[in-house]
C-alpha positions in Angstrom: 5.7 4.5 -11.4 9.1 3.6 -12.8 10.5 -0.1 -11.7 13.9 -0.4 -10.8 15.9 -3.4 -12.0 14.5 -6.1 -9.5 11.0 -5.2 -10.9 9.4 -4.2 -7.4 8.2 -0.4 -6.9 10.6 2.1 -7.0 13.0 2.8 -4.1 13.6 7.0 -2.4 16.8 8.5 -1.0 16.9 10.9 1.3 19.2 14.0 1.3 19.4 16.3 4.5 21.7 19.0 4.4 23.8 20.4 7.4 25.0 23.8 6.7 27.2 24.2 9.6 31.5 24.4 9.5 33.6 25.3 12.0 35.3 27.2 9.3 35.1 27.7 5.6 37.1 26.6 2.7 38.7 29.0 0.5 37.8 26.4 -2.4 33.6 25.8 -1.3 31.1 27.3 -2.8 28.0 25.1 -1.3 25.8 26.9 1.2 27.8 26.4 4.6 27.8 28.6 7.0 30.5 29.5 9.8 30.1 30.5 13.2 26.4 29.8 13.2 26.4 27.6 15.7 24.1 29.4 18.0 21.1 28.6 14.9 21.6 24.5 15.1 19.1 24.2 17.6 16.1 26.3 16.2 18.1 24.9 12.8 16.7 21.1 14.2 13.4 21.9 15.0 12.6 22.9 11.3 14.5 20.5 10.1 12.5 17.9 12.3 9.4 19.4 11.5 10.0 19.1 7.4 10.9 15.6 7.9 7.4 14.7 9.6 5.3 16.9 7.3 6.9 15.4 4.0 6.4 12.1 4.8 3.0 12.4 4.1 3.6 12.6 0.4 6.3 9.4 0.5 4.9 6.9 2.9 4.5 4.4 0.2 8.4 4.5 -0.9 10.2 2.4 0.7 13.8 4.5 1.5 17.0 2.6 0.9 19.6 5.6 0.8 19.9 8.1 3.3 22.8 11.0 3.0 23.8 13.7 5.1 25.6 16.2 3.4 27.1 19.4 4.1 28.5 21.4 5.2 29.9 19.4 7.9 27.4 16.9 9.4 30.0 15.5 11.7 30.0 19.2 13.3 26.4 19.1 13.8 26.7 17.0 16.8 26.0 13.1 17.2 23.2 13.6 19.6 21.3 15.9 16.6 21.9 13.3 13.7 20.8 10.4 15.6 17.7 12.5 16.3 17.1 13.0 12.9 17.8 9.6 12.1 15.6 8.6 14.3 13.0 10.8 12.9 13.7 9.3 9.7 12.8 5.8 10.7 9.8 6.9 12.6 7.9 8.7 9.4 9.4 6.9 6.9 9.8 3.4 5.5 13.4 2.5 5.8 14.4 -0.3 4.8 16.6 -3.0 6.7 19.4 -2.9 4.7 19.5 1.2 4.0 22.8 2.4 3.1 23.2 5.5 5.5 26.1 7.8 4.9 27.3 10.9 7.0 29.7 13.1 5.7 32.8 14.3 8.3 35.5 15.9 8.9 38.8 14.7 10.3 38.8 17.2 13.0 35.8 16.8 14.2 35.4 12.8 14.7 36.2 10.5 17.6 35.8 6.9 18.7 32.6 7.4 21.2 30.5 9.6 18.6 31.0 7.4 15.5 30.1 4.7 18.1 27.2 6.4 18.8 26.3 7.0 15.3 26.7 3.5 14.6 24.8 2.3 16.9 22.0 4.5 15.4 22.2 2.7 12.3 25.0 4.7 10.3 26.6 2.7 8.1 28.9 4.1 6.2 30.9 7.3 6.4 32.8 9.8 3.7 35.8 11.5 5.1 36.8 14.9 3.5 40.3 14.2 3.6 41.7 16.2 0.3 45.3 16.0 0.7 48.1 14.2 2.7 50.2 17.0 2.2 50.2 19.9 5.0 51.4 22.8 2.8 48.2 21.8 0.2 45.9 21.5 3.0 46.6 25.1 4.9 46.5 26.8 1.4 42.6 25.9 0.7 42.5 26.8 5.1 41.0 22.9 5.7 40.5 22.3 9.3 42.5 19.5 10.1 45.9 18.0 9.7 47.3 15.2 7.9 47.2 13.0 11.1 43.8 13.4 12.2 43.0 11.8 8.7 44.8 8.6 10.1 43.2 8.7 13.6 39.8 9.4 12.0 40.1 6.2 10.0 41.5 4.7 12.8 38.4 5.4 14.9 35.9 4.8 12.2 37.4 1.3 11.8 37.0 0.8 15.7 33.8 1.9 15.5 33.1 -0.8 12.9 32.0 1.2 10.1 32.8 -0.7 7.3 32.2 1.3 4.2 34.7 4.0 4.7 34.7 6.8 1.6 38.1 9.1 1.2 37.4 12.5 -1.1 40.8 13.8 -2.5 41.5 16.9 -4.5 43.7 17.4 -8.0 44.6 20.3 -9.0 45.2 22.4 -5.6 47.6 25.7 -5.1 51.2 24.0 -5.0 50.5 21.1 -6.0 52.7 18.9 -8.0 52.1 15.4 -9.8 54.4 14.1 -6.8 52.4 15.4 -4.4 48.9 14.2 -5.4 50.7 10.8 -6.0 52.0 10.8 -2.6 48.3 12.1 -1.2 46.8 8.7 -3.4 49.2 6.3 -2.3 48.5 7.7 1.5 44.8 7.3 1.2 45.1 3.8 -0.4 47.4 2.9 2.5 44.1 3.4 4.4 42.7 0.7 2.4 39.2 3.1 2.0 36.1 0.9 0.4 35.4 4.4 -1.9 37.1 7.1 -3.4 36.0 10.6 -4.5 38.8 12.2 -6.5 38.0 15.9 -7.9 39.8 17.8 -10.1 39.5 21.5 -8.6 36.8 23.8 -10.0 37.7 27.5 -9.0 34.2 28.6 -8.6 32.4 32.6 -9.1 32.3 34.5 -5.2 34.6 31.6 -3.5 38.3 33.1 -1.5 40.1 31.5 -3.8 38.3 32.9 -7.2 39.9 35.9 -5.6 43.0 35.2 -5.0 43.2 33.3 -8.4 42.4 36.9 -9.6 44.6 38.1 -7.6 47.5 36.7 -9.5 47.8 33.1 -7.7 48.7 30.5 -10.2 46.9 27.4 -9.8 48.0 24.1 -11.8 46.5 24.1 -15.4 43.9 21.9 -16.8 47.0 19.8 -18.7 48.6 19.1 -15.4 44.8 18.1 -13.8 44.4 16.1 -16.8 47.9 14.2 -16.2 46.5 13.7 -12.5 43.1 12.2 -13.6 44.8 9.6 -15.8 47.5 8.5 -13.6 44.7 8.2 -10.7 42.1 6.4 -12.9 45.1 3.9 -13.5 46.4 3.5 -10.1 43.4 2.9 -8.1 42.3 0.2 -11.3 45.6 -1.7 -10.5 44.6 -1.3 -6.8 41.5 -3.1 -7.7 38.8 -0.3 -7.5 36.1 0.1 -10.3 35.7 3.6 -11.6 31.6 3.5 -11.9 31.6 7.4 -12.4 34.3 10.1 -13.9 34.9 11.4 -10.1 34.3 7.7 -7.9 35.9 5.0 -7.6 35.1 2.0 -5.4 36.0 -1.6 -4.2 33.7 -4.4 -5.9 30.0 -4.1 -4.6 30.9 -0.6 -2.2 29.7 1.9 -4.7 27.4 4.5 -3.2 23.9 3.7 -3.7 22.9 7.3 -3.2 24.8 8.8 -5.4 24.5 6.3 -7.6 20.7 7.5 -7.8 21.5 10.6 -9.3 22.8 9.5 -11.9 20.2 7.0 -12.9 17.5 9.4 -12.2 16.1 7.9 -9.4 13.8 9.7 -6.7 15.0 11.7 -3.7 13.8 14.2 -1.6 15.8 16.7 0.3 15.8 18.6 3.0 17.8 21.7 4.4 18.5 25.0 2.4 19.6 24.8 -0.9 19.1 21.2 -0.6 17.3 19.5 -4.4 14.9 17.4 -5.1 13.8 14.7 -7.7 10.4 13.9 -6.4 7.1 13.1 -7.7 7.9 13.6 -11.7 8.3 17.7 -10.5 12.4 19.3 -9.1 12.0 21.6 -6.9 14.9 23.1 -4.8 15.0 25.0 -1.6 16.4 28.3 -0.5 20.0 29.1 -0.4 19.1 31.1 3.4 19.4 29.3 7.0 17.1 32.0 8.4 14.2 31.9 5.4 14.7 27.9 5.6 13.8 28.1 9.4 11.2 30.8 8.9 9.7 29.3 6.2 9.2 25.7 7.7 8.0 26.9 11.3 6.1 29.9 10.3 4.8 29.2 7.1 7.1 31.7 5.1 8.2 31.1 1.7 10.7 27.7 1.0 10.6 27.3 -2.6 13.7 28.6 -4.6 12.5 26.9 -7.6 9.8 24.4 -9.4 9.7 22.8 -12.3 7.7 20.1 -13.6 9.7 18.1 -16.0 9.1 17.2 -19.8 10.2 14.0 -20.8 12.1 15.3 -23.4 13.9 17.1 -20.8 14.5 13.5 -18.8 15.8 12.3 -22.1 18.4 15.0 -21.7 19.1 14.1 -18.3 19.2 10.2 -19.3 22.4 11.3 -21.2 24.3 14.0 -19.4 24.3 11.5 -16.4 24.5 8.2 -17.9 27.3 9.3 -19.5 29.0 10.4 -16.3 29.2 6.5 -15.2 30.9 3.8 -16.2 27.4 2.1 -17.0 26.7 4.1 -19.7 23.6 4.5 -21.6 21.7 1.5 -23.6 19.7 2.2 -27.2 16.3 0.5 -25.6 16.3 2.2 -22.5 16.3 5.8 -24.3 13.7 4.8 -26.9 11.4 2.8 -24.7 11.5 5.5 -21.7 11.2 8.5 -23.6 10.5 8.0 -27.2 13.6 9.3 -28.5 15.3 8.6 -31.9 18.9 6.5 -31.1 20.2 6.6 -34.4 21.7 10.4 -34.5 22.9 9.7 -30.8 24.2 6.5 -32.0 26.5 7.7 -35.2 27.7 10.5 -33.1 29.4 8.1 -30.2 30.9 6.0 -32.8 33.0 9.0 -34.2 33.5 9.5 -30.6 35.0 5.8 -30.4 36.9 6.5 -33.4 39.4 9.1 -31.1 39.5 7.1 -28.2 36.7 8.7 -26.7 33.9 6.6 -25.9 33.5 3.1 -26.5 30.5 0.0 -26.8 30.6 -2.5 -24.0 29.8 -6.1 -24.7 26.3 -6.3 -23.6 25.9 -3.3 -25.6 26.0 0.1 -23.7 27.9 3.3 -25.1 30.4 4.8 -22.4 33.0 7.4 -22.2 36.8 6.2 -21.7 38.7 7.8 -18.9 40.0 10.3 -21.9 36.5 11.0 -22.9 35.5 11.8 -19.5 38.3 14.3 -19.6 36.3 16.5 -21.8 32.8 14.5 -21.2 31.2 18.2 -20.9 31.8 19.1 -25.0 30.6 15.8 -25.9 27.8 15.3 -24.0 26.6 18.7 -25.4 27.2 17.6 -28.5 24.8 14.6 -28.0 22.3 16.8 -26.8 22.9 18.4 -30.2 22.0 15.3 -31.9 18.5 14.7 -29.9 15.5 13.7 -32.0 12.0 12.6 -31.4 11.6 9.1 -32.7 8.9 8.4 -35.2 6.3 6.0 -33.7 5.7 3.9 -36.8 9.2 3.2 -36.5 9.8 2.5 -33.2 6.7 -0.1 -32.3 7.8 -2.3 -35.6 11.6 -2.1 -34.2 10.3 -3.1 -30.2 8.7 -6.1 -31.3 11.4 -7.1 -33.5 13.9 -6.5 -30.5 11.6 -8.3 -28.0 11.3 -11.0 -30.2 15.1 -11.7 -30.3 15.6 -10.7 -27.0 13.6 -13.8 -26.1 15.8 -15.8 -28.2 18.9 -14.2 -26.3 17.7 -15.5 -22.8 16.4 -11.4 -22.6 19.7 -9.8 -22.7 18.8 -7.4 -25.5 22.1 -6.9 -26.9 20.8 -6.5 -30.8 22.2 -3.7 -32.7 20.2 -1.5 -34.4 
């Protein structure tokens, strides 16, 4: 089993998805459903029921993240989250100082249910707020107004949750550069611990694919670019880190669980659709409320996918999602965990440092720059390009030579290849 950085056992984060929305976005393309309400019930009882029988497989993990995700979880009720909360603690090993996050929306949050959730051990809650501007926010049909965003805040902060997480959109029909400056400077003015901002992705089957093919013209990628730099500025001289291309976050308030992702950490979901990272195998769930329900009460089919995963593969993942943080990636870490040659990977990032690109921090990680996060997906493939198996007569001679100066270092294994 893989140690995490304090040396103890690693830790699991659990994912459980709500699927439920009062309404749908014309910009979504995750599986939520509208006007479902009547399932949430039976919806529970499955959900309840997958909890309990998984836990079986996880009891010796302790659980420091737990995430619901949506879909609107805040729509789901408080009296169904803090069931499944409770479940949570009562099958699995939480620990004391979990970070737990529910996802909301503006409309459909007030004082006595965040108090509630709270009280339930909630800890920390990520508002979809997208825009400050009322024209941008009826184009993409969001269910709430620009002044339910301040009275959701308003309650959360009366309801003492303290790690309060805004997500903002770029790049939305109408929009302008003033516009998404004023919707930044409104959201700061909140003084948020975390911030999501996303540039908008027009995705296959969603309303506004359509109207986009209708004819609608939607800001281009210079104009989202132009947005992204600006934002990764302002909120630095606001004093948030930028820890991944999309989140930003006050010293010590990044989010755990997402952070896990990224650093290929275990997690186990639950809900349709919902992924896993579990047990050195991904698996994945149904995209179907119905078949989800079926298939955890009745015993029909849940799987939607499997796959047991090569660590050559893992070496892949080690780079396409290290590379999406501000952490970066670290020679030793790629060669000691999967055996991987660092040299090709190596000469490629410095000719990415040569335009600005990517760059070597002082303790010796490669990272992308704000502008290499800009078009992070070409050189990242590129990278992936580059991969090759390291030869082991090599790479022993070259450990021991690094672990030897890495004593003489006080460990920090800085030493350039």
């Amino acid at each position: 089993m893989r140690k995490d950085r304090t040396g103890a056992g690693e830790k699991l984060g659990i994912y459980i998805h709500i699927p439920f929305c009062r309404s749908k976005c014309d910009y979504c393309d995750f599986y939520s459903l509208a006007g479902q309400e009547a399932r949430m019930d039976s919806y529970q009882k499955a959900l309840l029921a997958h909890l309990k029988e998984t836990a079986l497989s996880a009891r010796s993990f302790p659980v420091d993240t737990i995430y619901f995700g949506g879909g609107t979880p805040s729509f789901y009720g408080g009296k169904r989250l803090r069931e499944l909360l409770a479940a949570v603690r009562r099958y699995y090993r939480v620990e004391k100082e979990a970070e737990i996050t529910f996802e909301a929306n503006p409309d459909s949050v007030d004082l006595r249910s965040l108090r509630a959730l709270r009280r339930a051990g909630a800890n920390r809650i990520s508002l979809g707020m997208q825009s400050a501007c009322p024209a941008e926010l009826e184009r993409i049909r969001r269910p709430h107004t620009a002044e339910q965003v301040d009275l959701a805040v308003a309650a959360a902060r009366r309801a003492k949750l303290t790690d309060l997480s805004l997500d903002l959109i770029y790049g939305l029909p109408g929009q302008t550069m003033d516009s998404w400056q004023a919707t930044v400077e409104h959201a700061l003015s909140l003084e948020p611990e975390h911030l999501s901002c996303y540039g908008l992705k027009v995705e296959e089957g969603t309303p506004l694919a359509a109207r986009a093919e209708a004819g609608e013209v939607l800001p281009d990628d210079d104009m989202q670019a132009d947005c992204y730099l600006w934002t990764v500025e302002r909120l630095a001289q606001a004093g948030y880190e930028q820890y991944e291309i999309s989140n930003f976050a006050k010293p010590g308030r990044s989010s755990r669980h997402n952070l896990r992702y990224w650093e290929l950490r275990p997690y186990i979901g639950f809900g349709p659709g919902a992924h896993s990272d579990f047990g050195g195998r991904r698996y994945a769930w149904i995209r179907d409320l119905e078949g989800y329900i079926k298939g955890v009460l009745e015993g029909g089919p849940l799987l939607d996918s499997e796959d047991l995963i090569p660590q050559e593969e893992r070496s892949s993942e080690y780079l396409m999602l290290g590379l999406r943080t501000a952490r970066g990636i670290e020679e030793w870490e790629y060669r000691g965990r999967y055996f991987m040659d660092f040299t090709p990977i190596q000469r490629q990032l410095e000719g990415f440092a040569l335009r600005g690109w990517a760059e070597r921090t002082e303790e010796g990680r490669w990272r992308l720059t704000p502008r290499g996060f800009l078009v992070s997906n070409q050189l990242i493939g590129t990278l992936l390009e580059r991969q090759e198996p390291a030869k082991l007569d090599e790479l022993l001679p070259r450990a021991q030579a690094r672990y030897r100066g890495g004593q003489g270092q006080g460990q920090r294994g800085t030493r350039r290849s």
